[in-house]
mmCIF file of the N, C-alpha and C atoms, coordinates in Angstrom:
data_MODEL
# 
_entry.id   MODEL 
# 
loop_
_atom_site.group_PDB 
_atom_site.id 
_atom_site.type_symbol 
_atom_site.label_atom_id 
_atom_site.label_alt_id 
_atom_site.label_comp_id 
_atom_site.label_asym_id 
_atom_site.label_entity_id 
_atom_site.label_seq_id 
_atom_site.pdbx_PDB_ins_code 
_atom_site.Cartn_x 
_atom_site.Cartn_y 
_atom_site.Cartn_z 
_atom_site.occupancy 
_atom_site.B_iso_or_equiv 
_atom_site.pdbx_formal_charge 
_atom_site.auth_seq_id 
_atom_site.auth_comp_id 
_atom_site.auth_asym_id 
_atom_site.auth_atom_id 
_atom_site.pdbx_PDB_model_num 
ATOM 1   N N  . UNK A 1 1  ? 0.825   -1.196 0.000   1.00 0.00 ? 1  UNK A N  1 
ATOM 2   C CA . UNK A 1 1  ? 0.000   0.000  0.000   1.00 0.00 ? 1  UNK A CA 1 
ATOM 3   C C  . UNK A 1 1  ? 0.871   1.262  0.000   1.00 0.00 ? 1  UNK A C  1 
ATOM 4   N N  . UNK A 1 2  ? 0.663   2.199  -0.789  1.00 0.00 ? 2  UNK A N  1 
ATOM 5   C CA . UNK A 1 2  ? 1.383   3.114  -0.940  1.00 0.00 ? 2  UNK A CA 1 
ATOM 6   C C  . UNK A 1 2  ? 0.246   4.505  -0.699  1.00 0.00 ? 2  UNK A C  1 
ATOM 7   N N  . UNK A 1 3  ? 1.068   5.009  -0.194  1.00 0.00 ? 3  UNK A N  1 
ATOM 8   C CA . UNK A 1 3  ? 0.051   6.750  0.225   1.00 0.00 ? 3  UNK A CA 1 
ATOM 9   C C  . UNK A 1 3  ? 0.800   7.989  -0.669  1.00 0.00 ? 3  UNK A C  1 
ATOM 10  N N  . UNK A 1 4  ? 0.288   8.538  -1.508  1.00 0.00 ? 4  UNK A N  1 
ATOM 11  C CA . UNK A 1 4  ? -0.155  9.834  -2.118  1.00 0.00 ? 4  UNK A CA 1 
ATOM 12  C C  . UNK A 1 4  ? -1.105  10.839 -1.260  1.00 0.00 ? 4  UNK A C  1 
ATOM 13  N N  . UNK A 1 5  ? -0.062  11.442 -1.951  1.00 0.00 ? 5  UNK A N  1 
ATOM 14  C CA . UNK A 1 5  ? -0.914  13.240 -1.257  1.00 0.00 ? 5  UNK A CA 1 
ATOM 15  C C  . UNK A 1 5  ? -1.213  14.180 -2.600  1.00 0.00 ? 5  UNK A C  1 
ATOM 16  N N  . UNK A 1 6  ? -2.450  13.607 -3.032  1.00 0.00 ? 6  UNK A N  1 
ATOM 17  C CA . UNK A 1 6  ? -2.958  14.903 -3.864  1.00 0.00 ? 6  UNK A CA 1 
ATOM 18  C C  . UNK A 1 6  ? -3.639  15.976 -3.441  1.00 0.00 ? 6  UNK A C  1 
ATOM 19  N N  . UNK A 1 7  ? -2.990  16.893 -4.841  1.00 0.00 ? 7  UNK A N  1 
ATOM 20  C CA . UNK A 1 7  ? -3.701  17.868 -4.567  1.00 0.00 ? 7  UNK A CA 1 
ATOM 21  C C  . UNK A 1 7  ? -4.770  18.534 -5.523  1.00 0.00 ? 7  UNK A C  1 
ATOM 22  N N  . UNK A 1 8  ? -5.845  19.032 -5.506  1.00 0.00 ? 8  UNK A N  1 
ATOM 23  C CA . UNK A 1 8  ? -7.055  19.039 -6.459  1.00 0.00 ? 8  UNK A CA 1 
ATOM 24  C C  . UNK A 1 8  ? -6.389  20.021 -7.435  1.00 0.00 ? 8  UNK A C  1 
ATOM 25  N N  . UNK A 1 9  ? -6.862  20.311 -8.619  1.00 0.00 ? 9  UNK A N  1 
ATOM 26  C CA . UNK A 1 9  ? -6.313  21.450 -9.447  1.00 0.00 ? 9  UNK A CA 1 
ATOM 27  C C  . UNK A 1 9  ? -6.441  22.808 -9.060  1.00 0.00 ? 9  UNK A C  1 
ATOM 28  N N  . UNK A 1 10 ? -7.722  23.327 -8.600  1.00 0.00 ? 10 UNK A N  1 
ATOM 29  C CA . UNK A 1 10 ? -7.720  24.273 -8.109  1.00 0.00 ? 10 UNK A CA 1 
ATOM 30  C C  . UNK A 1 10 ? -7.571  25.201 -7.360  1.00 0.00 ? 10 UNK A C  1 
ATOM 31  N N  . UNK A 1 11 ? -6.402  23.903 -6.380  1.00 0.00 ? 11 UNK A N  1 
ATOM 32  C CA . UNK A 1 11 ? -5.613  24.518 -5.660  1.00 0.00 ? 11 UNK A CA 1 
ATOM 33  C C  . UNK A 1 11 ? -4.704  25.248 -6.331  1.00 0.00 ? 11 UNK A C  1 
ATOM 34  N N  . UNK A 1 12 ? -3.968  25.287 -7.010  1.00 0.00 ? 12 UNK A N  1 
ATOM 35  C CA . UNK A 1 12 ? -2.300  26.031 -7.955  1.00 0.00 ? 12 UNK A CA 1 
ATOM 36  C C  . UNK A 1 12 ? -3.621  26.903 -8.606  1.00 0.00 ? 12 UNK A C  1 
ATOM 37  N N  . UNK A 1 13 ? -4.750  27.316 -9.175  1.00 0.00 ? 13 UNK A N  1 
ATOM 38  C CA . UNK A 1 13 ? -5.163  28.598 -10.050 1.00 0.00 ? 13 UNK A CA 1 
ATOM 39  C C  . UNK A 1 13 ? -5.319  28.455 -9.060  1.00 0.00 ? 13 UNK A C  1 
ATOM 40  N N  . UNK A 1 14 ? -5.658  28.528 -7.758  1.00 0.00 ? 14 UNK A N  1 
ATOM 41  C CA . UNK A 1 14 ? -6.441  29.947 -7.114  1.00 0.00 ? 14 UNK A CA 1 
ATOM 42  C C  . UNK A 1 14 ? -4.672  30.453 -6.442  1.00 0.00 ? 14 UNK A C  1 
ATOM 43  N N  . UNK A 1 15 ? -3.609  29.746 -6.385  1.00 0.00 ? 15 UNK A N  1 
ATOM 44  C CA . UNK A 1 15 ? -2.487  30.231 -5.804  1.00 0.00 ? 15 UNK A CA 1 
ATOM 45  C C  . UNK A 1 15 ? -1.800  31.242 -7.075  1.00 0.00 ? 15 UNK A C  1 
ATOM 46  N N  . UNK A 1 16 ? -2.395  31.411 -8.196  1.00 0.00 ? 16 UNK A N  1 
ATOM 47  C CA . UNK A 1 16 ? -1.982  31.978 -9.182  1.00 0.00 ? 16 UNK A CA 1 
ATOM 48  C C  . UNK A 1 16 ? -2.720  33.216 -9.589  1.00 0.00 ? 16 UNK A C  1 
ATOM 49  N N  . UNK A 1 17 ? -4.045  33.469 -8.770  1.00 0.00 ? 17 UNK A N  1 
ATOM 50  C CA . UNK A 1 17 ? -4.742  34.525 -8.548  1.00 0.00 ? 17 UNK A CA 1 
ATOM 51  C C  . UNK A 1 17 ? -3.834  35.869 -8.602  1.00 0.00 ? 17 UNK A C  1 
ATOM 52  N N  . UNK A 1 18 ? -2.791  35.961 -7.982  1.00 0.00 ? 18 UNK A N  1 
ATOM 53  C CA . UNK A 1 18 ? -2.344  37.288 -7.433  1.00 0.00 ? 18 UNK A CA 1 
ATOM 54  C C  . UNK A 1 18 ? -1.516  37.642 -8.812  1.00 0.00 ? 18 UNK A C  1 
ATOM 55  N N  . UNK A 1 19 ? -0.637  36.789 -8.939  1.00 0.00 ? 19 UNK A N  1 
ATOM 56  C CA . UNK A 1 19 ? -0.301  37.254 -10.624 1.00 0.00 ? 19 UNK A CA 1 
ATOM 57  C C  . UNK A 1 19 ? -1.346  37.162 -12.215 1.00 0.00 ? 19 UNK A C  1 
ATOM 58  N N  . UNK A 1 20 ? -2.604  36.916 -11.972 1.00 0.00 ? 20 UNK A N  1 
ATOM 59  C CA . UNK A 1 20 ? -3.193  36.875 -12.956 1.00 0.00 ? 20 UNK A CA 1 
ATOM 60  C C  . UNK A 1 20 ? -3.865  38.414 -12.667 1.00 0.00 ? 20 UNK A C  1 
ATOM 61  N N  . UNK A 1 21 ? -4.029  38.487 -11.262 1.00 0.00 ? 21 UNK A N  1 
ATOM 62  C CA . UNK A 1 21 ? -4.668  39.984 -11.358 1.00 0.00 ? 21 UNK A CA 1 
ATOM 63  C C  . UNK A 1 21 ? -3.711  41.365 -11.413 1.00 0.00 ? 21 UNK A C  1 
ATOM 64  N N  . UNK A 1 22 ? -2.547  40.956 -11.342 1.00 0.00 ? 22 UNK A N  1 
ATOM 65  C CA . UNK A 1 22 ? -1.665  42.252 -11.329 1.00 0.00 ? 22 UNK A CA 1 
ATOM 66  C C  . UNK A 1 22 ? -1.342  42.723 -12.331 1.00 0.00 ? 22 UNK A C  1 
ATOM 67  N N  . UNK A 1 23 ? -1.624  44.007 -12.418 1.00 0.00 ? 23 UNK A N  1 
ATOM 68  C CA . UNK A 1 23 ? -1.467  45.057 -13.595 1.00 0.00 ? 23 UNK A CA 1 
ATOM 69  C C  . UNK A 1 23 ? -2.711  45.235 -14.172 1.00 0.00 ? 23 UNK A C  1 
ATOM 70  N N  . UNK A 1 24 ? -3.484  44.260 -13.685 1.00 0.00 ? 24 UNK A N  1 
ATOM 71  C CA . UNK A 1 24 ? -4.887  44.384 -14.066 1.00 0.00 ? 24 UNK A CA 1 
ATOM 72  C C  . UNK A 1 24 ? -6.106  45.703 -14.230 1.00 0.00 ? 24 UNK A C  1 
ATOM 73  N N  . UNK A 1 25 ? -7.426  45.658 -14.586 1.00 0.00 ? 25 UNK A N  1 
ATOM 74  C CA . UNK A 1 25 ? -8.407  46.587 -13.857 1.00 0.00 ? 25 UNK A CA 1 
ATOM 75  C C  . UNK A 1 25 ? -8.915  45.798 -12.956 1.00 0.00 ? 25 UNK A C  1 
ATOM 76  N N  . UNK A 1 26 ? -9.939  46.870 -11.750 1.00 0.00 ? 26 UNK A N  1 
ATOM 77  C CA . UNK A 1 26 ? -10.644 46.316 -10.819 1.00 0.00 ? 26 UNK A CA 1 
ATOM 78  C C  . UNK A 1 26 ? -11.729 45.597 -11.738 1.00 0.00 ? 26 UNK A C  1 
ATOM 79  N N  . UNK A 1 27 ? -12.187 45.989 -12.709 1.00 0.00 ? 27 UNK A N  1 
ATOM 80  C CA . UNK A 1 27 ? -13.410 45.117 -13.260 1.00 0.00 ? 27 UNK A CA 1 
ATOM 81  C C  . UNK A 1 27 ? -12.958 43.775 -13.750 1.00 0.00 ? 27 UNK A C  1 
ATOM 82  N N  . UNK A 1 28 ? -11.772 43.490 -14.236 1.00 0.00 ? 28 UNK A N  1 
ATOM 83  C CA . UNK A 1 28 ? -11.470 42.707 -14.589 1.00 0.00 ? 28 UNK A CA 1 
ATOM 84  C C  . UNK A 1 28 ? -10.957 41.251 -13.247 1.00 0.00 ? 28 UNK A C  1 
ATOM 85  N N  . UNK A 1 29 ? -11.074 41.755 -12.075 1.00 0.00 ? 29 UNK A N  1 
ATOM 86  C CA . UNK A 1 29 ? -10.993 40.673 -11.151 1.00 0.00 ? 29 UNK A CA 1 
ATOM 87  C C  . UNK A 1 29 ? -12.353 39.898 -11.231 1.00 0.00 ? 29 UNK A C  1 
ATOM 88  N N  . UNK A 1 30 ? -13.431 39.968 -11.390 1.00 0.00 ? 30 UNK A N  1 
ATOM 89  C CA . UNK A 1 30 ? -14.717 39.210 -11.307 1.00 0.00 ? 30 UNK A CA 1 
ATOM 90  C C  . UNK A 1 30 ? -14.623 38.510 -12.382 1.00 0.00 ? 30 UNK A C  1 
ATOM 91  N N  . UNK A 1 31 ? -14.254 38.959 -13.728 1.00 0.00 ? 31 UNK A N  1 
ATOM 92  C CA . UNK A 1 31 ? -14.374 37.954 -14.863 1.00 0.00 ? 31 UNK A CA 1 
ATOM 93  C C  . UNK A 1 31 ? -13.536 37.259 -14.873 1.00 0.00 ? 31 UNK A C  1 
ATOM 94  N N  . UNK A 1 32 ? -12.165 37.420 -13.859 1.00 0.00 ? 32 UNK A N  1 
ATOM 95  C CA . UNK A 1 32 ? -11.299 36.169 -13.814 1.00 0.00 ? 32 UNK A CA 1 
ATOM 96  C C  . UNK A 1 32 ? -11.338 35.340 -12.812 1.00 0.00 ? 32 UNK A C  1 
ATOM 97  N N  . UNK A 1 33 ? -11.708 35.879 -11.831 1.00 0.00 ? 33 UNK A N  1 
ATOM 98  C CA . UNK A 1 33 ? -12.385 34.499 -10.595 1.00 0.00 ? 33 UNK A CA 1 
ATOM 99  C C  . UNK A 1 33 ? -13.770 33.733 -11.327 1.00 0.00 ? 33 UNK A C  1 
ATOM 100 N N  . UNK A 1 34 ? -14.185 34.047 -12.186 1.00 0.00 ? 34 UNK A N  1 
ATOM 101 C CA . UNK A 1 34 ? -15.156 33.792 -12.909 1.00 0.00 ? 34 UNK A CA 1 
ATOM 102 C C  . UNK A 1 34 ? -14.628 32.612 -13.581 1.00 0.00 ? 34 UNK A C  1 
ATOM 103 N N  . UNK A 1 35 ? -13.960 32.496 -14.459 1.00 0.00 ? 35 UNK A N  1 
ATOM 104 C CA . UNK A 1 35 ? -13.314 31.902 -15.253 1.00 0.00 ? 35 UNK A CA 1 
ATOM 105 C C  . UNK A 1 35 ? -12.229 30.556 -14.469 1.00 0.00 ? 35 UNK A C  1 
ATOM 106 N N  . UNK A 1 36 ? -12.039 30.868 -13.178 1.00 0.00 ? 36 UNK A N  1 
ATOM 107 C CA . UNK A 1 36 ? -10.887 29.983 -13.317 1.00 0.00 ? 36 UNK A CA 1 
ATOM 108 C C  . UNK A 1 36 ? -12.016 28.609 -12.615 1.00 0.00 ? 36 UNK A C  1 
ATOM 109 N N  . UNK A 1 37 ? -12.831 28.618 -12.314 1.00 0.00 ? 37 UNK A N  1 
ATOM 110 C CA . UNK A 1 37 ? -14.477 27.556 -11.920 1.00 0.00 ? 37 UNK A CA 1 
ATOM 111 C C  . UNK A 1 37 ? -13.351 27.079 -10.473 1.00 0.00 ? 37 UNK A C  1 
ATOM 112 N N  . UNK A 1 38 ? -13.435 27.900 -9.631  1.00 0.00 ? 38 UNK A N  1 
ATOM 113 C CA . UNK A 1 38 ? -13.241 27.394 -8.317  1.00 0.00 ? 38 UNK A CA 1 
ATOM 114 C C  . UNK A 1 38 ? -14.077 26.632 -7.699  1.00 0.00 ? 38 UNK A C  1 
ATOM 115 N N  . UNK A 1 39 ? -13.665 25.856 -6.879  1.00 0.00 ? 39 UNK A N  1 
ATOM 116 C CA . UNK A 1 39 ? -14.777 24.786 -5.812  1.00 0.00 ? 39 UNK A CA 1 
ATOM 117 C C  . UNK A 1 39 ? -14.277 24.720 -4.586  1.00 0.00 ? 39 UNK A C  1 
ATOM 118 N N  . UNK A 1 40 ? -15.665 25.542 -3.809  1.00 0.00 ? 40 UNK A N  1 
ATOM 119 C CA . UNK A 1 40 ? -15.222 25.984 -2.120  1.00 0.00 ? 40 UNK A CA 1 
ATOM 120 C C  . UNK A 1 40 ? -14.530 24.850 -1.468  1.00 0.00 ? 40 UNK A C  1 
ATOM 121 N N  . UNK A 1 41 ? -15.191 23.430 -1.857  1.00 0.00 ? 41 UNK A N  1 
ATOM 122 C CA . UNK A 1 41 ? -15.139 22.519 -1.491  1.00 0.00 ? 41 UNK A CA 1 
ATOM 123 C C  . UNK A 1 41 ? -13.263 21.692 -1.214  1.00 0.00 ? 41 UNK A C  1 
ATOM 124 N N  . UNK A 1 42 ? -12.816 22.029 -2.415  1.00 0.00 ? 42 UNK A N  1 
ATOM 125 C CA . UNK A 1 42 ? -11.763 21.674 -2.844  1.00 0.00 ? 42 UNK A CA 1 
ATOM 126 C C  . UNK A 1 42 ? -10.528 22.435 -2.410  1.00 0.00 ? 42 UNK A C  1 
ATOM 127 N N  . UNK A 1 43 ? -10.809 23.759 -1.758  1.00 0.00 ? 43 UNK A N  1 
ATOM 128 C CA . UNK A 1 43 ? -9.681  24.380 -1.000  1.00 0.00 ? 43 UNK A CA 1 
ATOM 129 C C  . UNK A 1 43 ? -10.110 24.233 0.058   1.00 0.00 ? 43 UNK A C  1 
ATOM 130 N N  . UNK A 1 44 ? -11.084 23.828 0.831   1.00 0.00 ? 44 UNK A N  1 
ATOM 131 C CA . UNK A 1 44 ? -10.944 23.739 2.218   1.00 0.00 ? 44 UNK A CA 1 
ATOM 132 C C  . UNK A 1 44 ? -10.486 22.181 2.716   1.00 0.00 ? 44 UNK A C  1 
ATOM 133 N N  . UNK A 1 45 ? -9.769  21.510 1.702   1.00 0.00 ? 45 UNK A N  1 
ATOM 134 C CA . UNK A 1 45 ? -8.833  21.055 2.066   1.00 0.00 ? 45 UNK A CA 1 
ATOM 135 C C  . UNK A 1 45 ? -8.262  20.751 3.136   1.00 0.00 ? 45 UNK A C  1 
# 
């Protein structure tokens, strides 16, 4: 038996949030949390 530690995908985009929004507009933060289909579920990890 062997043990793995995954981790869901949406962990690394939401850790990639801060450089996808920089240099950005403020309007443009909603259409990209929009886009990346986060799941509450999956970062509370």
């Amino acid at each position: 038996p062997y043990r793995l530690k995954v981790r869901p995908p949406c962990f690394a985009i939401y850790q990639s949030f801060v450089e996808q929004v920089t240099g950005g507009q403020v309007a443009d933060v909603i259409a990209i949390l929009g886009s990346q289909n986060l799941i509450a579920g999956e970062l509370d990890r």
